[in-house]
N, C-alpha and C positions, 0 to 999 in steps of 0.2 A: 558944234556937234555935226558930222558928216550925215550926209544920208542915208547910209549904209547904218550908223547907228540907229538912227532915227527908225529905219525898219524892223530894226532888229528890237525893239524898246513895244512895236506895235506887233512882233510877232510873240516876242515873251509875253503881252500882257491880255493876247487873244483878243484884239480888240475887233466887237459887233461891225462888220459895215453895214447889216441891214436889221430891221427888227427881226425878232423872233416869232415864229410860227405859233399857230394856237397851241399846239401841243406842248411844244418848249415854255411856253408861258402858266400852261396849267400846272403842270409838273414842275417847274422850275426851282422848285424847295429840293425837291427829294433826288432832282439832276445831280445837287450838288453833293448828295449822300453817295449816290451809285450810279454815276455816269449816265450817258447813254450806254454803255454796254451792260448795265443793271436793269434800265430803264425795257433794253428791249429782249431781256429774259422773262420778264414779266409778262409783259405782254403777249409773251409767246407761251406762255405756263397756261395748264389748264387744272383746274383746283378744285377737288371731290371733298364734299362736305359731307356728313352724314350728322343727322337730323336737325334740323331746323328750330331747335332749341333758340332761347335768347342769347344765350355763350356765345353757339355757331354764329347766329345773327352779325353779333357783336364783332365776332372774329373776320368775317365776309364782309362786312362793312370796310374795317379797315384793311382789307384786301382791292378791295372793288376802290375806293377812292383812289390809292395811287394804280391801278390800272393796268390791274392782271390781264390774261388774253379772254380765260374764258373760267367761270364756274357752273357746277351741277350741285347742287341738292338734293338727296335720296333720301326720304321720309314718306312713308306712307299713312301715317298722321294725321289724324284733321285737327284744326284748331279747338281747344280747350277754355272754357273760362280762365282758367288759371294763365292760360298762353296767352292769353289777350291781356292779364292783368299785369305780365312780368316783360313781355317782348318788345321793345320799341318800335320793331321794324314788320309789324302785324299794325290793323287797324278796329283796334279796339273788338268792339262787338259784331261790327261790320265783318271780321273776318271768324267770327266761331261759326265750324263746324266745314268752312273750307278747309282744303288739303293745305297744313302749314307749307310743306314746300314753295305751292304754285304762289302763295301768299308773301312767302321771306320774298321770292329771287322778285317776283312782279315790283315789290319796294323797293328792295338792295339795286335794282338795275336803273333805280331812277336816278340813283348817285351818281351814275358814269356813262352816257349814252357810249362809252366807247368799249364796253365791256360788255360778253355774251353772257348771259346766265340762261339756265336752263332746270327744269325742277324736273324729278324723277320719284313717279309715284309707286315703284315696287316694292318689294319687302329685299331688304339684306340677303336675307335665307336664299331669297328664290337667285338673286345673282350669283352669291357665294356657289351655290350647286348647279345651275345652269351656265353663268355667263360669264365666267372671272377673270376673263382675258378685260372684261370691261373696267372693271376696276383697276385693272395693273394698269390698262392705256392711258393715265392722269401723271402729270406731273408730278404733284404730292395729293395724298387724302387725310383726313384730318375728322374724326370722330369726338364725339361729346356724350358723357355717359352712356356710354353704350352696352350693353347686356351684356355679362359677363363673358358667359360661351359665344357671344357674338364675337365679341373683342378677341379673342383667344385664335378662334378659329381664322378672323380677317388679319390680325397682326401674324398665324404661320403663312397665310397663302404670300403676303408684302414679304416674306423673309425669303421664299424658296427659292429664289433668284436675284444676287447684287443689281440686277440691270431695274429691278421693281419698283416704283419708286417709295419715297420717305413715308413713315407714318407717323403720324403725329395725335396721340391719345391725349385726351382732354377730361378731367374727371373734377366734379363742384357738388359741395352738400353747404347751404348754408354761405357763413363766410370761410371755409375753406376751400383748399381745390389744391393741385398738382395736375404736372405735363409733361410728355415724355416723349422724345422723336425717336424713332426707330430706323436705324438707317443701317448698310451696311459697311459703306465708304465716303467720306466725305471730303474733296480735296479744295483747297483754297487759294488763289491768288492773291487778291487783292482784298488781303486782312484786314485794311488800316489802321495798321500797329503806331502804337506811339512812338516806336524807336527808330528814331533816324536811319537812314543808311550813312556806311562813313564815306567821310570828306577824305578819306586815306594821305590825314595828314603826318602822319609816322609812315607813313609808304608811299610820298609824291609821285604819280606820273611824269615821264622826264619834262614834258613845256611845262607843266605846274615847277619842280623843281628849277628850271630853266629861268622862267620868271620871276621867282623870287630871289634867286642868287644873282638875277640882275639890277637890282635895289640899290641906288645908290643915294642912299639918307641925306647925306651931308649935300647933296648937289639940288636936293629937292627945295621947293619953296612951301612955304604953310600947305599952302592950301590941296595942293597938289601930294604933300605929306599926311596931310588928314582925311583923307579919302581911302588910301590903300585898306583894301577889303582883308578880315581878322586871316582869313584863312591863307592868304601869301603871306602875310604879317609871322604868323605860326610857324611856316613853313622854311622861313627863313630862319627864323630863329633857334628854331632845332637844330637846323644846320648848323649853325654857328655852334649852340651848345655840344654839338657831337665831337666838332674839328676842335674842340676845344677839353673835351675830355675823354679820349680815347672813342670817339665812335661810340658811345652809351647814352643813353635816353635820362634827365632827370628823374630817380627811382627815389631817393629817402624824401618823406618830409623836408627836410632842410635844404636838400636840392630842389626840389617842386618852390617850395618859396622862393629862393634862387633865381630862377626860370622866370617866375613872375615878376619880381619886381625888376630883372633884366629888362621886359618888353615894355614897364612903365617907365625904363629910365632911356628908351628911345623917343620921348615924346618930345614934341617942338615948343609945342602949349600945352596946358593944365586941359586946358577943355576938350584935347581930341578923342573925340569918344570911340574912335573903331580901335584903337591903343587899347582903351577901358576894354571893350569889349573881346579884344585878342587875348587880355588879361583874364576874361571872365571864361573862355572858352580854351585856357591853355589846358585842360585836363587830354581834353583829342590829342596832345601832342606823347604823353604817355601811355592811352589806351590804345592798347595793340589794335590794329586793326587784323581782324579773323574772323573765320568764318563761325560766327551765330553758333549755339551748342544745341539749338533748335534745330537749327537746319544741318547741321552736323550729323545731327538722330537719324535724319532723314534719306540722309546716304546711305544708310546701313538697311532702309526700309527692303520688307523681300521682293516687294515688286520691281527690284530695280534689278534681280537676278537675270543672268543672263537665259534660266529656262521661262522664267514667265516674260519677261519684256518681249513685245511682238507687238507686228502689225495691229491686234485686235487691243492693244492696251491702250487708256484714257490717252491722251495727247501729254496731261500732265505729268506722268510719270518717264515718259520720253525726255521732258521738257528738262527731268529733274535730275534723271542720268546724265542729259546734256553737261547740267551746270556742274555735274561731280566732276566730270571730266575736264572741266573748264579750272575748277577750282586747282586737280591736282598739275595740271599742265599748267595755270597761270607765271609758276614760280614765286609767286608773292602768298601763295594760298589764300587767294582772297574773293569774294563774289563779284560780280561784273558792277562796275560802276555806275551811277547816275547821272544824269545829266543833270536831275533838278537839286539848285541848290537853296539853300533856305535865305532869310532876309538877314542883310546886313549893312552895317553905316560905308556907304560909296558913293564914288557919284556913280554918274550912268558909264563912261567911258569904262571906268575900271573895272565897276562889274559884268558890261557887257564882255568884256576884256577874258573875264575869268569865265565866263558863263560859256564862251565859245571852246575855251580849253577842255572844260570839262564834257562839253557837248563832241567835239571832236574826240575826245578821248572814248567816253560811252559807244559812241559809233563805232569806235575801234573795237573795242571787248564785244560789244555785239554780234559782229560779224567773225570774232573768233568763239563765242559762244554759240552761234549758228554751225560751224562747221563742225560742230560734236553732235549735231542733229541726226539721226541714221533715218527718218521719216519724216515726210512734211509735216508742219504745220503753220496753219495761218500765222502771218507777219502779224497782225494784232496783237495773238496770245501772245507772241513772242516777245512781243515789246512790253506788254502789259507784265510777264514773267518777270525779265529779267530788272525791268523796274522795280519789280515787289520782289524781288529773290530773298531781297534779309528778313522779309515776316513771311513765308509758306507755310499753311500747315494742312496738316493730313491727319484727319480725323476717323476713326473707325468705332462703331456704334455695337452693340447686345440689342436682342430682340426685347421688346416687352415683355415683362413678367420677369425678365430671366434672375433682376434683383430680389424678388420676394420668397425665387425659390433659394437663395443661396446664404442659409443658415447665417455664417460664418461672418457675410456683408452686415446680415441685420441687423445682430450683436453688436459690430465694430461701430455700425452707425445708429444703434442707440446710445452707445456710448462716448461719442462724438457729438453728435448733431441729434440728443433725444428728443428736440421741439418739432422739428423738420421730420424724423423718423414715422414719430409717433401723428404724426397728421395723416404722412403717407399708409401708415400701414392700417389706420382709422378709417380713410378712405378704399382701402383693401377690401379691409371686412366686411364693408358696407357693400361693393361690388358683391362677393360672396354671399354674404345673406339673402339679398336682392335675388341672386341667381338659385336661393333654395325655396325659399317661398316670397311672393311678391305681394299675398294677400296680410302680414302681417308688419306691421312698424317696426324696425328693429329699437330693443332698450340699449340702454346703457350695458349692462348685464351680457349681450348677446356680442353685442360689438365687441366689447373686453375678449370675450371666450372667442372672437373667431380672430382678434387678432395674436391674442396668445398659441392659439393652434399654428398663425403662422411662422411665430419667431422659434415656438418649441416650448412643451412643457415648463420646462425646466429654467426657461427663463425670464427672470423678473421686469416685469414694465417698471420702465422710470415715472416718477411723477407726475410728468411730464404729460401722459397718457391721460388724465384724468381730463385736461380741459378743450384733449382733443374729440375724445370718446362723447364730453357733453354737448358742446356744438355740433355733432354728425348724428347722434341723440334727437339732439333738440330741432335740429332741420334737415332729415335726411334726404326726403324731398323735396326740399326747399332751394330754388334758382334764382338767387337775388339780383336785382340789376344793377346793384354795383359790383356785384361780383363778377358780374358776366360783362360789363364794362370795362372792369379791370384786364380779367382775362381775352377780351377781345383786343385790345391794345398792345398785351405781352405776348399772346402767341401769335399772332400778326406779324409782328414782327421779326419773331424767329422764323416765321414761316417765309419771310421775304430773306432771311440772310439764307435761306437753303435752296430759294429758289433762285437767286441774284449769283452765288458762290462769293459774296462778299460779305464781310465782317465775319465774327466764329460764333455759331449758336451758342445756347445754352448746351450740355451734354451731364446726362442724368434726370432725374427727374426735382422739377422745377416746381417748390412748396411754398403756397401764398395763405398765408395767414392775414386776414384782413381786418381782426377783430383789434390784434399787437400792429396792424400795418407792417408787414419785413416779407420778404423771402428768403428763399434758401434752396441750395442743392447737392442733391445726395446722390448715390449710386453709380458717379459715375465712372 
C-alpha cells in the first residue's frame, strides 16, 4: 500500500488526532444526529415557553439537555398543590405558592450550565397589547393549554409576518392530547432521507466508464479479481449488454434474469462475494437514473419565478434555481453527483481507486452547479445542498384553527381517521367551553354539543366520539405525568427538527391517545 493510499484511508475514515473537547463529548450522541451544523442552531435558538405547566416542564427539559442557546418562561402563576403534585421539575411543597416560572427555569437550568433560562412574570395580555415585538424576537414559541382567546389572538399576531417565527400549540386533558406547528415556510436540506443518491450507473461519468471498460477478467489473478468493487463490476457489464443488444438496457423479466446470471457467470471462485453482490445490486443498472418527482415538484415551486427570486429571498431557493438550471444544462438531466459512496466488498486500493473518481467527478458538477448561482452563498450551504439535493423538501404550513373551521376537512377526516378526529375535535370543545365559563366542569353532554356545533348540525359523530368525549369528561383538568412525559419527548423533538432544518417535522396536527398507546395525524 503506498502512502498516498494510506492517507487517503485516514482521510476517508476522519481519523481523531487529539481527544475531544468537553463539549463534543457531552453532546456527542446527538452530533451524530445533526452535525455540528445542527449542534450550533440550537445553541443559537432562543425558545419561548408559555406557562410552566408539567407538559412545558417536560418539553424544556428535553430541549435544555441537548442545549439550546437560551429559553424564557412567561407564567404569571404561582405554584399550586396540584403543580407540585403533577410537575417533576417543581420541588414539592417547598415550591407552593412561588411563581412556577422562577421555579421550572431555576431547576430546568441545573440540567445544562450551558444554557440561559430566564422566567417572565407577566400576563400574556399585557405583552400581546403592549410589547409584541417581544415575542416575535424568539426563535420558535411553544404554548400548553392555553386560553382559548389567548391562543387565537397569539397564533394571528406569529401569522402576520412569514419572517415570525414557528408556533407550536400544545393541548392535554387526561390521557389524551394533540400538537400542532404553525409556520409559514419550511425549507429543508439535509432531510435524511432513506434513499440513496444514484451511483449513475445506467449514466457513467466518462473515468468511471473509462475504468470499467478497462477490465481485463482473463489477465487478472483471484485475488485481484475478487475485490473489484459492485459498482465497476455493473458498469461494465451494461456495456457489454448494450454492444450486444442494440444499445438497450435489460427491460423484460427474462432479460433482467439474463443480466444476472451474466455477472455470476464471470466469477473465478464460488465464494467471490462483490460478483454476489453486483448480482444483488444489478436493479441500478435498469433504474433510470433522473431527477427525483419530489424534487421535480419543486422546479415548478413559484418562488423560483423570475418576479419574486431576488436578493431578499432565503438562500434556498437561489440554491434551488441553481440546481434547475444545472439539471436542464447537465445533458444527462440528472442532479449533481456525490462523492459519498456506500460500503462494499474491496480492498482498500480499489475502492480508494473509485472513491477518487467519484470525488473528482462531484468537484466537477459542483463547480458547474456553482456557476448557475446569480448571489453568494456560503461554501457550506453549498456543499451541504448539493449533497442532499435528491431529498430537498419545502414545506408550507396553515395557521392554527384554520382546520376546525373548514367543514369539508372535518367530515373527510371523520371519515378517514374517526379515532384521531374525534380526539381532536374533543379537545376542541373543551378549549371552547373553558373559554365560555370556567367556573363549571364540562359533562359528557356539553362536550358532544360543542363539538357537534363544530363539524355542523347536520353531521353524525362516529362512534368513535363516545370514548373520546369520556376521557376529556372524565379529566378535563387533569395533567398527568405520563402524559406530559410523553408529550415532552414528542414535541421536543419536533421542535429541534425546525430549529436544526433537519429531518421533516410532523405537519398537521399530531393525536396521542395514551390510554390505546398510538398516534396519529390529521389536517394536514
Amino acid at each position: 500500500m503506498s502512502s498516498q493510499d494510506s492517507q487517503d484511508i485516514v482521510t476517508a475514515t476522519t481519523a481523531i488526532e487529539s481527544a475531544p473537547d468537553a463539549k463534543t463529548r457531552r453532546y456527542d450522541r446527538q452530533l451524530r444526529l445533526w452535525a455540528a451544523t445542527g449542534q450550533s442552531a440550537l445553541e443559537s435558538s432562543r425558545v419561548l415557553v408559555i406557562s410552566a405547566s408539567a407538559t412545558s416542564s417536560s418539553i424544556l427539559k428535553n430541549l435544555v439537555l441537548p442545549g439550546i442557546g437560551h429559553f424564557t418562561i412567561l407564567d404569571h402563576a404561582k405554584v399550586s398543590h396540584s403543580d407540585a403534585g403533577n410537575n417533576f421539575f417543581l420541588e414539592g411543597s417547598d415550591s407552593i405558592g412561588k411563581y412556577r416560572s422562577e421555579e421550572a427555569v431555576r431547576l430546568l437550568s441545573e440540567l445544562n450550565d450551558g444554557v440561559e433560562g430566564r422566567a417572565n412574570t407577566r400576563t400574556l395580555e399585557d405583552i400581546l397589547e403592549s410589547q409584541p415585538e417581544w415575542i416575535t424576537s424568539f426563535t420558535i414559541v411553544i404554548a400548553h393549554n392555553l386560553d382559548h382567546s389567548l391562543l387565537h389572538k397569539l397564533s394571528a399576531l406569529l401569522w402576520k409576518d412569514s419572517r415570525y417565527p414557528p408556533f407550536v400549540v400544545v393541548r392535554s386533558a387526561g390521557f389524551l392530547a394533540d400538537f400542532y406547528i404553525q409556520f409559514h415556510e419550511h425549507t429543508i436540506i439535509e432531510s435524511h432521507s432513506e434513499t440513496s443518491p444514484s451511483l449513475r450507473i445506467d449514466k457513467p461519468f466518462p473515468a468511471l466508464r473509462e475504468l470499467a471498460l478497462s477490465l481485463e477478467y482473463d489477465k487478472m489473478d483471484p485475488t485481484e479479481h475478487g475485490h473489484i468493487p459492485y459498482v465497476v463490476i455493473l458498469v461494465r457489464a451494461l456495456e457489454d449488454w448494450k454492444n450486444s443488444h442494440g444499445n438497450s438496457l435489460p427491460k423484460s423479466y427474462d432479460e433482467r434474469q439474463q443480466f444476472k446470471k451474466g455477472i455470476l457467470a464471470l466469477k473465478m471462485k464460488a465464494d467471490e462475494e462483490n460478483f454476489d453482490e453486483a448480482e444483488a445490486q444489478a436493479y441500478r443498472c435498469w433504474t433510470e437514473t433522473k431527477i427525483p418527482s419530489e424534487i421535480a415538484v419543486l422546479f415548478s415551486d413559484p418562488a423560483l419565478s423570475a418576479d419574486t427570486l431576488n436578493t431578499n429571498t432565503s438562500p434556498f431557493f437561489h440554491l434551488l434555481a441553481a440546481l434547475k438550471e444545472f439539471a436542464d444544462q447537465s445533458g444527462t438531466h440528472t442532479l449533481p453527483i456525490t462523492s459519498t459512496l456506500p460500503d462494499m466488498k474491496s480492498d482498500t486500493q480499489n475502492y480508494i481507486q473509485l472513491q477518487r473518481l467519484y470525488k473528482a467527478r462531484a468537484e466537477e458538477e459542483k463547480q458547474a452547479f456553482k456557476s448557475y448561482l446569480r448571489v453568494p452563498v456560503d461554501d457550506a450551504m453549498v456543499d451541504s445542498f448539493v449533497k442532499n439535493a435528491h431529498a430537498l423538501v419545502v414545506l408550507r404550513g396553515k395557521i392554527w384553527g384554520a382546520f376546525d373551521e373548514n367543514k369539508g376537512a372535518l367530515v373527510e377526516s371523520l371519515s378517514t381517521m374517526p379515532k384521531e378526529t374525534c380526539i381532536h375535535l374533543a379537545l376542541s370543545a373543551l378549549s371552547l367551553l373553558q373559554a365560555s365559563d370556567t367556573s363549571v366542569s364540562p359533562s359528557a353532554e356539553s362536550i358532544r354539543a360543542r363539538m357537534q356545533s363544530i363539524v355542523g348540525q347536520s353531521i353524525k359523530l362516529p362512534d368513535e366520539a363516545d370514548d373520546a368525549i369520556g376521557e376529556i369528561a372524565r379529566a378535563p383538568f387533569s395533567e398527568l405525568p405520563n402524559t406530559a412525559a410523553f408529550l415532552g419527548g414528542m414535541v421536543a423533538q419536533e421542535v429541534i427538527k425546525m430549529i436544526t432544518k433537519q429531518y421533516v417535522p410532523v405537519k398537521g396536527y399530531c393525536v396521542i391517545d395514551l390510554i390505546e398507546t398510538w398516534t396519529g395525524t390529521i389536517g394536514a
